[in-house]
Structure formats: C-alpha cells, structure tokens
Residue, then its C-alpha position, 0 to 999 in steps of 0.5 A: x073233324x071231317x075226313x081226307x082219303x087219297x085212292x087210286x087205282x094203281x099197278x102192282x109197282x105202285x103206278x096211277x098211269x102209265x109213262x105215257x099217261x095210259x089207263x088201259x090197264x085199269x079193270x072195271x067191275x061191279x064190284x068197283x062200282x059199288x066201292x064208287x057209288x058208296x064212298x060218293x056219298x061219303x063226301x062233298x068236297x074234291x081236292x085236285x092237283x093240276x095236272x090231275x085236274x087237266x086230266x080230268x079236262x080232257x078225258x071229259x069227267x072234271x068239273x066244279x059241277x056249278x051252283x047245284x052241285x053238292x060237291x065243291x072242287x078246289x083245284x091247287x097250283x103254283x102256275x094257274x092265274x085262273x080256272x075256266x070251271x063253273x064251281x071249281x076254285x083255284x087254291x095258289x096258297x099252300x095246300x097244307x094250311x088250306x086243307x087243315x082250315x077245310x077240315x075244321x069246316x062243317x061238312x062230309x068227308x074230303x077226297x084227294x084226287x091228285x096224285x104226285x105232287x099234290x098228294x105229297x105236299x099233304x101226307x107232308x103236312x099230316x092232313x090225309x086221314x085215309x089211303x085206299x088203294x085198288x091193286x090191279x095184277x099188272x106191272x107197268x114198269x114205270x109211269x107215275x108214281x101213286x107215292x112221291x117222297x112224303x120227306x117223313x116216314x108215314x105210319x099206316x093202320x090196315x082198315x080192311x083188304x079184299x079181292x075184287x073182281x079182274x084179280x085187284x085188291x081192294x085196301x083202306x088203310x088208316x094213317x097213324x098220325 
C-alpha cells in the first residue's frame, strides 16, 4: 500500500506561515535540499488543499506538470467548480475516501501539501501514514497552524530526528494507526 507523508517546514510554535501568509522566516540549506531531492523521488502524486494550492499560484511553483509529468496533482476543494491547471485534477468529493482508494492504486508514495483544513480532514480519516516536520528556531507567535484539530487523539512513532543546518530540526515521525 502506498505511503501518505504530511511535512512542512514550521516555527517552533507549530506555525507553516505567518499571520500575514510570510515565509521569510523559512531557512534554506543544502542540508534541506537533500531531504528535498531524496524524498521527490520517493513519490509520484501531490495532494493540495486550495488554499495551498492558490499559494503555490502565485509564488509560481504549483502545477499539474501536464502530460509528461511523472508527478499527478489533485487539488481538493468545497468551492472549485474548475481547475485552470494543465495536469492537475480537482477533487469535490470527500477527501477521505478519495485518498483511501488512491492508496490501493499501484504507485510511490504520496505527499500532502495542504496544510489546515485539508491535512485535518485526512489525519481524521487515518489516511496519513507519515508526518516530517523541519523545526525552524523561531517563534512566530501566531499565523497558520501546521495541526488543526484532527477531532481524534493521533498516536505517533519517531522515525529519526536530526539538526540540520540554520539550528532546524529535522523529524519523521510514524503514525500509529
């Protein structure tokens, strides 16, 4: 059965962004550059929430990566009627069941990108399977919350954890379903 990972870089405080939607707090360094490179081609298939994925947009780095693209996208949301995105497919449907079918397909492993709402609605089905997380030594005092309420206690098994460059930890930690 194929693999669902959430990550993200996020402040000490447990936020992905700032009040404001600011990332430049966000270190970047070789080491996290080999985390990236290595975990892309663990997989072949993004889950984006919306907002997430109108994020993506506008900073230039979303796409569906159209017909030769190894890497399938689906995009979720309650209020899409259309996606304007070569490759990428919107989910409307509850994001749930989908993603529990998409792990029984053939495939690599599958990475949630959104944040929030999305992220909540699958720790509350149980179809994430990982959760890395890259600590970065800030406190941002408020903005948007790497975990809402997942409505259920989430039991989890630590993988490995590491400083990385720019003082950030690096953990993966194992859902115990």
């Amino acid at each position: 059965m194929r693999t669902v990972t959430y990550g993200a870089a996020c402040s000490l405080d447990g936020f992905i962004a700032g009040s404001g939607g600011e990332i430049d707090w966000l270190h970047s360094s070789r080491d996290v550059s080999e985390i990236m490179r290595d975990y892309w081609k663990s997989i072949d298939t993004i889950l984006w929430g919306r907002k997430t994925w109108d994020q993506a947009l506008r900073m230039g780095g979303a796409g569906g990566g159209g017909k030769t693209s190894k890497i399938r996208s689906y995009v979720f949301s309650r209020t899409l009627t259309s996606l304007d995105a070569n490759g990428a497919e919107l989910v409307r449907g509850e994001a749930g069941a989908f993603v529990r079918d998409l792990k029984q397909r053939t495939g690599k492993g599958i990475c949630l990108m959104g944040g929030g709402e999305l992220a909540r609605s699958l720790l509350d089905a149980d179809v994430v399977d990982d959760i890395g997380m890259n600590v970065h030594p800030v406190l941002l005092g408020s903005g948007v919350p790497m975990f809402l309420d997942p409505r259920h206690r989430v039991l989890l098994e630590l993988m490995s954890s590491r400083k990385i460059d720019g003082g950030c930890v690096y953990s993966m930690y194992r859902v115990k379903h």
